[in-house]
Gaussian input, Z-matrix of N, CA and C with variables (Angstrom, degrees):
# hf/3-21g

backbone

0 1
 N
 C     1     B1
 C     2     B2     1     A1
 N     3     B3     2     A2     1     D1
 C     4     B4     3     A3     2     D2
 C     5     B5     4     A4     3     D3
 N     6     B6     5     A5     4     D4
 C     7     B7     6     A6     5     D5
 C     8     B8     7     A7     6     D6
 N     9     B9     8     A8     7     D7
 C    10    B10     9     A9     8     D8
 C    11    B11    10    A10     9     D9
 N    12    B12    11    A11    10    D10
 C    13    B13    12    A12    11    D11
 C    14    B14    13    A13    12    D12
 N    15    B15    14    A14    13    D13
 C    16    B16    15    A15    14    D14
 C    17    B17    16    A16    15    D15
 N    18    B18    17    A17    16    D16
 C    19    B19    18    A18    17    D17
 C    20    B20    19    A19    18    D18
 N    21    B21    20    A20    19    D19
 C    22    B22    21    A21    20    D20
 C    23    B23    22    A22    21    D21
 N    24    B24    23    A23    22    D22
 C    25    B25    24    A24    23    D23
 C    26    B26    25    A25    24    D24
 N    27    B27    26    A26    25    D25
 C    28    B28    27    A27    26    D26
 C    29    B29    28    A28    27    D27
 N    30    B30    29    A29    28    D28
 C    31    B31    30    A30    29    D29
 C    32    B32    31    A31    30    D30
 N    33    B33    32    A32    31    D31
 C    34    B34    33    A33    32    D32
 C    35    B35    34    A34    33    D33
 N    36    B36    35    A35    34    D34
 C    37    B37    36    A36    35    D35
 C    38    B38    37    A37    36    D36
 N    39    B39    38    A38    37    D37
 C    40    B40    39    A39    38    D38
 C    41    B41    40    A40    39    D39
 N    42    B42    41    A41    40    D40
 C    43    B43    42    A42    41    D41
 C    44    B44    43    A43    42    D42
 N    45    B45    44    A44    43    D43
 C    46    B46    45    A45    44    D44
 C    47    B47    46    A46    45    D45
 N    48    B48    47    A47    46    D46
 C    49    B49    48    A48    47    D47
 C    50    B50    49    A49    48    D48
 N    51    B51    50    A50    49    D49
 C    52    B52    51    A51    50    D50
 C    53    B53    52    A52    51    D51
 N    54    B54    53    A53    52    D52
 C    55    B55    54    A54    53    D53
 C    56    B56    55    A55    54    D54
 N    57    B57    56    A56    55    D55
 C    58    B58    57    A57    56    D56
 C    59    B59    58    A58    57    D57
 N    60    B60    59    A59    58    D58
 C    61    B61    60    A60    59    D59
 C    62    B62    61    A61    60    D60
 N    63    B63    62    A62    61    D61
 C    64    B64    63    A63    62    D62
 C    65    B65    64    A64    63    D63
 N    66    B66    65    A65    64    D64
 C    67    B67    66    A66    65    D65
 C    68    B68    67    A67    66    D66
 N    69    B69    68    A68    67    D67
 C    70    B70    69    A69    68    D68
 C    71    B71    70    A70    69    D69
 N    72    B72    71    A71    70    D70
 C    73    B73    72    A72    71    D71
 C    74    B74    73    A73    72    D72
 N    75    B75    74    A74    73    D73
 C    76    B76    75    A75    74    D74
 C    77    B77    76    A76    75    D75
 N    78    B78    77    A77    76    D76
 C    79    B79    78    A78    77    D77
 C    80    B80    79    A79    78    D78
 N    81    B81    80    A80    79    D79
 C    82    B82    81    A81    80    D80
 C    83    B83    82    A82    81    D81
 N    84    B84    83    A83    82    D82
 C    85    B85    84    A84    83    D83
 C    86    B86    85    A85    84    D84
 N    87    B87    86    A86    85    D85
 C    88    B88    87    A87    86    D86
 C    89    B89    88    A88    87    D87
 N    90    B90    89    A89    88    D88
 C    91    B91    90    A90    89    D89
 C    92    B92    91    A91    90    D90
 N    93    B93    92    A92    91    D91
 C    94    B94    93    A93    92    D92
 C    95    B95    94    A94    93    D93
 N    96    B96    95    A95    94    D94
 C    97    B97    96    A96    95    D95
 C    98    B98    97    A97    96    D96
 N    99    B99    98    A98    97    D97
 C   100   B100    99    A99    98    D98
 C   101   B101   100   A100    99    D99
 N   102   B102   101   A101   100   D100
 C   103   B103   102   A102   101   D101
 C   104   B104   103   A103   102   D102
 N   105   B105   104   A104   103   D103
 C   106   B106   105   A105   104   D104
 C   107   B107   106   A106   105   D105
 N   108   B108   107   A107   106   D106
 C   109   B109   108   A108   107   D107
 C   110   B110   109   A109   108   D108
 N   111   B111   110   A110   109   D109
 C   112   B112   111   A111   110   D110
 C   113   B113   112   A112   111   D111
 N   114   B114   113   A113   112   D112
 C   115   B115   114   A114   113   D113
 C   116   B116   115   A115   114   D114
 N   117   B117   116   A116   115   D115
 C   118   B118   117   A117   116   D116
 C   119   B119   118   A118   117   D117
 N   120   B120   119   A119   118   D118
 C   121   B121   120   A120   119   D119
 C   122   B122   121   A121   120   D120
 N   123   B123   122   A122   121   D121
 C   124   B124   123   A123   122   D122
 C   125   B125   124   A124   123   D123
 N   126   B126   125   A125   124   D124
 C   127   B127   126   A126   125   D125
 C   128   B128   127   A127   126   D126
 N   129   B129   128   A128   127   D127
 C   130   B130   129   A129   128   D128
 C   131   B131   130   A130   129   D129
 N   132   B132   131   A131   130   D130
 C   133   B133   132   A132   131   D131
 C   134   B134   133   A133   132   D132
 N   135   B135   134   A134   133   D133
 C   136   B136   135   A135   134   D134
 C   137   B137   136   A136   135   D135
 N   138   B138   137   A137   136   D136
 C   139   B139   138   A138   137   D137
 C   140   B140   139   A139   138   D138
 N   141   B141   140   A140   139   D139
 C   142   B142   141   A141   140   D140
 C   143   B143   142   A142   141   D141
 N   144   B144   143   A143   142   D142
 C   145   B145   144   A144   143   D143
 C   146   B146   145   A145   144   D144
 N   147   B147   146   A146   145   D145
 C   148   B148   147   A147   146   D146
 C   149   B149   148   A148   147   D147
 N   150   B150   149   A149   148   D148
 C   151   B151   150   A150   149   D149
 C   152   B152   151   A151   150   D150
 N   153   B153   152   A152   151   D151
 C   154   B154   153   A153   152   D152
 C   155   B155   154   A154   153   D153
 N   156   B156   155   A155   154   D154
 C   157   B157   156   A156   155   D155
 C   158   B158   157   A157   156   D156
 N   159   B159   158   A158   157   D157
 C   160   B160   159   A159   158   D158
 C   161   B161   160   A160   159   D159
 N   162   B162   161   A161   160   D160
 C   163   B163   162   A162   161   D161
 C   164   B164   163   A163   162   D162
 N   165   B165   164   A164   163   D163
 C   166   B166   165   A165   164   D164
 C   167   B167   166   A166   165   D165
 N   168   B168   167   A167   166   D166
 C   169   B169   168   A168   167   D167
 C   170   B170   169   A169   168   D168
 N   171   B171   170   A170   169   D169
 C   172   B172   171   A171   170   D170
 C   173   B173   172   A172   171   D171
 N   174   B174   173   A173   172   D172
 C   175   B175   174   A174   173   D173
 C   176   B176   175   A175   174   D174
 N   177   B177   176   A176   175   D175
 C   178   B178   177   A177   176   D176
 C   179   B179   178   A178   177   D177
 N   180   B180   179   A179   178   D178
 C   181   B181   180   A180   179   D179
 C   182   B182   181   A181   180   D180
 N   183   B183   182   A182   181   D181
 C   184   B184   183   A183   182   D182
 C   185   B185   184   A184   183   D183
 N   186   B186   185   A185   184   D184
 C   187   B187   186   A186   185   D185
 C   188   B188   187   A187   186   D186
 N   189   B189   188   A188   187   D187
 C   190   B190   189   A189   188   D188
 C   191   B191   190   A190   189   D189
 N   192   B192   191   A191   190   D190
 C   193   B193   192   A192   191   D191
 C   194   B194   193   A193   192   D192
 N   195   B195   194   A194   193   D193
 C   196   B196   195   A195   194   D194
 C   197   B197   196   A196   195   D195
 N   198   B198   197   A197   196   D196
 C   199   B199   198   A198   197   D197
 C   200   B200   199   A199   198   D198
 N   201   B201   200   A200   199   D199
 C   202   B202   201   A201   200   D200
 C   203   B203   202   A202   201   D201
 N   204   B204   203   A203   202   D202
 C   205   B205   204   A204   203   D203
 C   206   B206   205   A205   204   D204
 N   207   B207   206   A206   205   D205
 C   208   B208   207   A207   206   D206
 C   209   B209   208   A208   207   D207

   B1=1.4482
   B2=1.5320
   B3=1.6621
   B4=1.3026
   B5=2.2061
   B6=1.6606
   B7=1.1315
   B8=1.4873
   B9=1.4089
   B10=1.8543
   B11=1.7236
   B12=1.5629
   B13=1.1796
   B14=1.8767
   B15=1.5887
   B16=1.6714
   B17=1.6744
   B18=1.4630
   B19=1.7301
   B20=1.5318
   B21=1.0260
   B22=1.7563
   B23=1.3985
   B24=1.4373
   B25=1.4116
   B26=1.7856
   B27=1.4252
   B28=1.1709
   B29=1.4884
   B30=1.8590
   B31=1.8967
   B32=1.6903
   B33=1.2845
   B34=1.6963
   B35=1.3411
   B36=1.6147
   B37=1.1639
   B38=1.6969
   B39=1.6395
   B40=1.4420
   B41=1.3097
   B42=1.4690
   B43=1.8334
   B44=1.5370
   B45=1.3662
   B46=1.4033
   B47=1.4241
   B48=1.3827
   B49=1.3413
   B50=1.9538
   B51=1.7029
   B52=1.5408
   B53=1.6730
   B54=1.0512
   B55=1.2570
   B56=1.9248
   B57=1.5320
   B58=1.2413
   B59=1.8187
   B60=1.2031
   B61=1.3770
   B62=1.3669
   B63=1.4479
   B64=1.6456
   B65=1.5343
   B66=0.9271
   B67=1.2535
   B68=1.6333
   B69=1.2811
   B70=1.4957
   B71=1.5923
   B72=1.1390
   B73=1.2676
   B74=2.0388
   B75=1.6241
   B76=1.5846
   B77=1.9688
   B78=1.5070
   B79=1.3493
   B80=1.4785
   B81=1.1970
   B82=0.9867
   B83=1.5728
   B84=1.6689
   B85=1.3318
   B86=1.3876
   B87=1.3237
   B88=1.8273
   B89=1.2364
   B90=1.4316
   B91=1.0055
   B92=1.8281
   B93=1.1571
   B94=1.3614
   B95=1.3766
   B96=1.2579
   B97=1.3612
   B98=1.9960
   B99=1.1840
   B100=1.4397
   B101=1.7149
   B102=1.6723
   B103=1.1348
   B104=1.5412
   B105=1.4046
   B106=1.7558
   B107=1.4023
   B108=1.3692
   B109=2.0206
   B110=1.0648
   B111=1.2343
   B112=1.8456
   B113=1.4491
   B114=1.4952
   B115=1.2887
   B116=1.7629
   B117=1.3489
   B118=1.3523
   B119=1.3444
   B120=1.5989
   B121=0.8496
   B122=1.1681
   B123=1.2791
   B124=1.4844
   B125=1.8426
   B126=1.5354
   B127=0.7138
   B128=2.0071
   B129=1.3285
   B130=1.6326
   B131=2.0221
   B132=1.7252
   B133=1.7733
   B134=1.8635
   B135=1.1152
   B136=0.9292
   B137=1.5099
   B138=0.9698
   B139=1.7332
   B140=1.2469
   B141=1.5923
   B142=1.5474
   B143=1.2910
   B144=1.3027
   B145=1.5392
   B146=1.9926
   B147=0.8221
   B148=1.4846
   B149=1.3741
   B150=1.2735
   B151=1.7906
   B152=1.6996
   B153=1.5155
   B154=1.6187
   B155=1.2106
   B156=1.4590
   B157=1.3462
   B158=1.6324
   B159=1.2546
   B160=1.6634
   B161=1.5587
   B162=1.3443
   B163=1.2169
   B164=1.2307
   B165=1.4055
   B166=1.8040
   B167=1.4429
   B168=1.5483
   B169=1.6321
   B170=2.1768
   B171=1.3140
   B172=1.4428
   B173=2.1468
   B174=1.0636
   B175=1.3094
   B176=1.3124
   B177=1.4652
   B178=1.6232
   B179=1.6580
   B180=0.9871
   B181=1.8271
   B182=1.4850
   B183=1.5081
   B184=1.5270
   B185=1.2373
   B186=1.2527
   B187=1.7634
   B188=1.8955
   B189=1.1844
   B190=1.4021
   B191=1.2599
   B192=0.7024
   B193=1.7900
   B194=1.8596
   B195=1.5973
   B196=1.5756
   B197=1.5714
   B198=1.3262
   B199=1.1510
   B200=2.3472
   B201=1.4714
   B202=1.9201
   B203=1.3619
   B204=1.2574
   B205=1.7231
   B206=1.2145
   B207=1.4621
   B208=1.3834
   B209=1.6327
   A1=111.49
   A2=105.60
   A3=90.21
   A4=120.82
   A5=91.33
   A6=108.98
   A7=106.25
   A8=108.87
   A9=126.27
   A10=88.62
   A11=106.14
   A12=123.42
   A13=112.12
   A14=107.50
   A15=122.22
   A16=80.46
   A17=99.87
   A18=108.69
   A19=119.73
   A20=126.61
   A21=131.35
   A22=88.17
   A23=130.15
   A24=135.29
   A25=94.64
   A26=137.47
   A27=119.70
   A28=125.91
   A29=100.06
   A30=89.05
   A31=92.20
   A32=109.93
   A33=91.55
   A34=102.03
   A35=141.29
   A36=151.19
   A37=111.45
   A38=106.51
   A39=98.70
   A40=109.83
   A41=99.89
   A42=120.53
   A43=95.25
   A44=122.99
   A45=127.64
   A46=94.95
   A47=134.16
   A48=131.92
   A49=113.07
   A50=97.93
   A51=104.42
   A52=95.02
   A53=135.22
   A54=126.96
   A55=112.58
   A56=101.66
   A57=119.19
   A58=88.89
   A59=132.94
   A60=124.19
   A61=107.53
   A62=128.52
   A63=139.63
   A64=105.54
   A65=131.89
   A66=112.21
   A67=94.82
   A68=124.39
   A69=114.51
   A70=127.14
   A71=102.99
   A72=132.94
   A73=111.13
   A74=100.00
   A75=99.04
   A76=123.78
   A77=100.92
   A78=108.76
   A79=101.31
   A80=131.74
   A81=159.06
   A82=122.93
   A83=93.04
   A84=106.38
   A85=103.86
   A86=128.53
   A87=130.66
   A88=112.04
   A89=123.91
   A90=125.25
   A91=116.45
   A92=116.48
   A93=101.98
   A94=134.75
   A95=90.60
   A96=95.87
   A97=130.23
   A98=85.66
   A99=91.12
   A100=108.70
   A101=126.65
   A102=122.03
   A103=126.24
   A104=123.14
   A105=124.21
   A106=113.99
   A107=97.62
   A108=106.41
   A109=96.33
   A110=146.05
   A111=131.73
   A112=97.38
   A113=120.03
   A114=136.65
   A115=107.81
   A116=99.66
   A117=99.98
   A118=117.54
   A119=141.14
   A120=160.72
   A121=158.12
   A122=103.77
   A123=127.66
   A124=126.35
   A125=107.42
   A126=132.30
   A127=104.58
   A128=105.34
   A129=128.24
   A130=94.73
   A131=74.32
   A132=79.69
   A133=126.60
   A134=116.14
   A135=124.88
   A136=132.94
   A137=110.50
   A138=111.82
   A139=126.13
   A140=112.89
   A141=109.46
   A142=127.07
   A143=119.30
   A144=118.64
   A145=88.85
   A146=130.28
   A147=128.31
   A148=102.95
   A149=140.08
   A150=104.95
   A151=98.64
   A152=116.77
   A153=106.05
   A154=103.64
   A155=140.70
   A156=140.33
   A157=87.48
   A158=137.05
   A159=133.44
   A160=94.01
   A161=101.09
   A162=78.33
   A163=130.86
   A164=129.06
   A165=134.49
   A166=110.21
   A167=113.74
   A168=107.70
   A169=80.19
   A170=117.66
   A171=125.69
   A172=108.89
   A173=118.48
   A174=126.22
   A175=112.72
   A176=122.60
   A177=115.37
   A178=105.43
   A179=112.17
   A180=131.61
   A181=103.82
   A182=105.27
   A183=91.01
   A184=139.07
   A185=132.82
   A186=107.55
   A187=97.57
   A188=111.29
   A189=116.64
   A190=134.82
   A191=148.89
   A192=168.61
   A193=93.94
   A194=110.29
   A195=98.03
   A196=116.79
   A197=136.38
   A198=99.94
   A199=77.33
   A200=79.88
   A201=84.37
   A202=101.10
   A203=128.20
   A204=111.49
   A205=110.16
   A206=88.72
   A207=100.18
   A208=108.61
   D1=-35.08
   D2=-169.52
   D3=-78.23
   D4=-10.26
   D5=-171.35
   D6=-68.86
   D7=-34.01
   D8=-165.85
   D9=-61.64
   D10=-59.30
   D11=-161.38
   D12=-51.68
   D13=-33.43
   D14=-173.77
   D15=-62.89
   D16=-85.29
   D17=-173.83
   D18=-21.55
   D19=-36.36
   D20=-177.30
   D21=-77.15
   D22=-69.41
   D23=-161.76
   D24=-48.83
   D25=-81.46
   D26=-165.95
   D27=-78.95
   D28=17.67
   D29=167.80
   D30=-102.02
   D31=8.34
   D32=173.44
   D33=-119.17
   D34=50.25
   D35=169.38
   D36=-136.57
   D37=-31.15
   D38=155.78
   D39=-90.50
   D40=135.69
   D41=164.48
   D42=-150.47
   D43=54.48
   D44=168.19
   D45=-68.95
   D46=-41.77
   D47=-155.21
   D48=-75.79
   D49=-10.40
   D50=-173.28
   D51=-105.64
   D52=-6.94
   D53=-178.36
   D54=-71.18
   D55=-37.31
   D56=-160.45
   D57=-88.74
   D58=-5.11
   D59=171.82
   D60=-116.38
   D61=5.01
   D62=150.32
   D63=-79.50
   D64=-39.75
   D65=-164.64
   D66=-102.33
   D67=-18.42
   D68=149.21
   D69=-34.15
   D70=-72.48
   D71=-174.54
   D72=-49.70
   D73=-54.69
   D74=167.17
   D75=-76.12
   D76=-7.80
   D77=170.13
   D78=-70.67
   D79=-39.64
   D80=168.74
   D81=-25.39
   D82=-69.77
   D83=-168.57
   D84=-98.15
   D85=-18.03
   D86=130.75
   D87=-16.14
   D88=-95.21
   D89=-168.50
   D90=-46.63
   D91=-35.03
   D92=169.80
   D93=-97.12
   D94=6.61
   D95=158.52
   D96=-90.95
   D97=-17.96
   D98=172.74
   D99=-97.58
   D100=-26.08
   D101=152.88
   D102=-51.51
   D103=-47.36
   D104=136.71
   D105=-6.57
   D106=-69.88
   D107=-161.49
   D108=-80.60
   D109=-34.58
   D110=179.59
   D111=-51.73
   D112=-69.98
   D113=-170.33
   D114=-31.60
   D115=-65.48
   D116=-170.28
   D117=-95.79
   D118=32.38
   D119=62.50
   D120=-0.07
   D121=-59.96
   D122=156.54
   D123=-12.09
   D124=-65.35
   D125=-171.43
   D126=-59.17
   D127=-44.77
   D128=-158.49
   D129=-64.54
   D130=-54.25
   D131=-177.25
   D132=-78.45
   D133=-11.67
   D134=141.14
   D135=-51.10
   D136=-78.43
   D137=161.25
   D138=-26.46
   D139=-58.83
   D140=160.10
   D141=-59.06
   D142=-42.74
   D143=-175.16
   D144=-58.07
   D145=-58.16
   D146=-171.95
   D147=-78.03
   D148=-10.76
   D149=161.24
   D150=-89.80
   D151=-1.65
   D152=177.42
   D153=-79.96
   D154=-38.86
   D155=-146.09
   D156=-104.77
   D157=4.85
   D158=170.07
   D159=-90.75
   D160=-53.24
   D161=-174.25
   D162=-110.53
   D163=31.79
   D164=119.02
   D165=-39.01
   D166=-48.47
   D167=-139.78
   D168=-81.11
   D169=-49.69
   D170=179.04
   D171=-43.02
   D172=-15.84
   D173=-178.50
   D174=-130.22
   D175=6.33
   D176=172.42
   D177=-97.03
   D178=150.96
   D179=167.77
   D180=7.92
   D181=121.39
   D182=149.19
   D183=-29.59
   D184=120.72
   D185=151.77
   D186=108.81
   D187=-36.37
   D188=176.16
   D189=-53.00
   D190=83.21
   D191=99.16
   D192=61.54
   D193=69.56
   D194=164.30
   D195=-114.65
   D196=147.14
   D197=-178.95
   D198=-139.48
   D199=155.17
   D200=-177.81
   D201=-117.63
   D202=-8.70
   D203=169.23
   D204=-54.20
   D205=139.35
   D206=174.41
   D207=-168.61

């Protein structure tokens, strides 16, 4: 009995096998969470990068060849 009893005690102390599907799982919910923030973002940082590069190209050299479409 007391041997049954060891065996129960260390199959309920390994859970090596659930660690490797936790840190699955938050790799997981990482990644979509920052796929979220590109998305709804996206748009914000765009805009700036293009009113910055208007107005470089609006204050660089006469005559100079800038173009910001994009």
């Amino acid at each position: 009995m007391i041997r049954y009893m060891r065996n129960v005690m260390n199959a309920r102390q390994s859970d090596e096998g659930a660690s490797a599907v936790e840190y699955g799982l938050l790799v997981a919910a990482i990644a979509a969470v920052i796929v979220i923030i590109i998305f709804a973002l996206g748009g914000v940082i765009k805009k700036t990068f293009k009113d910055t590069c208007d107005s470089v190209a609006n204050k660089g050299a006469a005559g100079a060849n800038t173009s910001c479409s994009q």
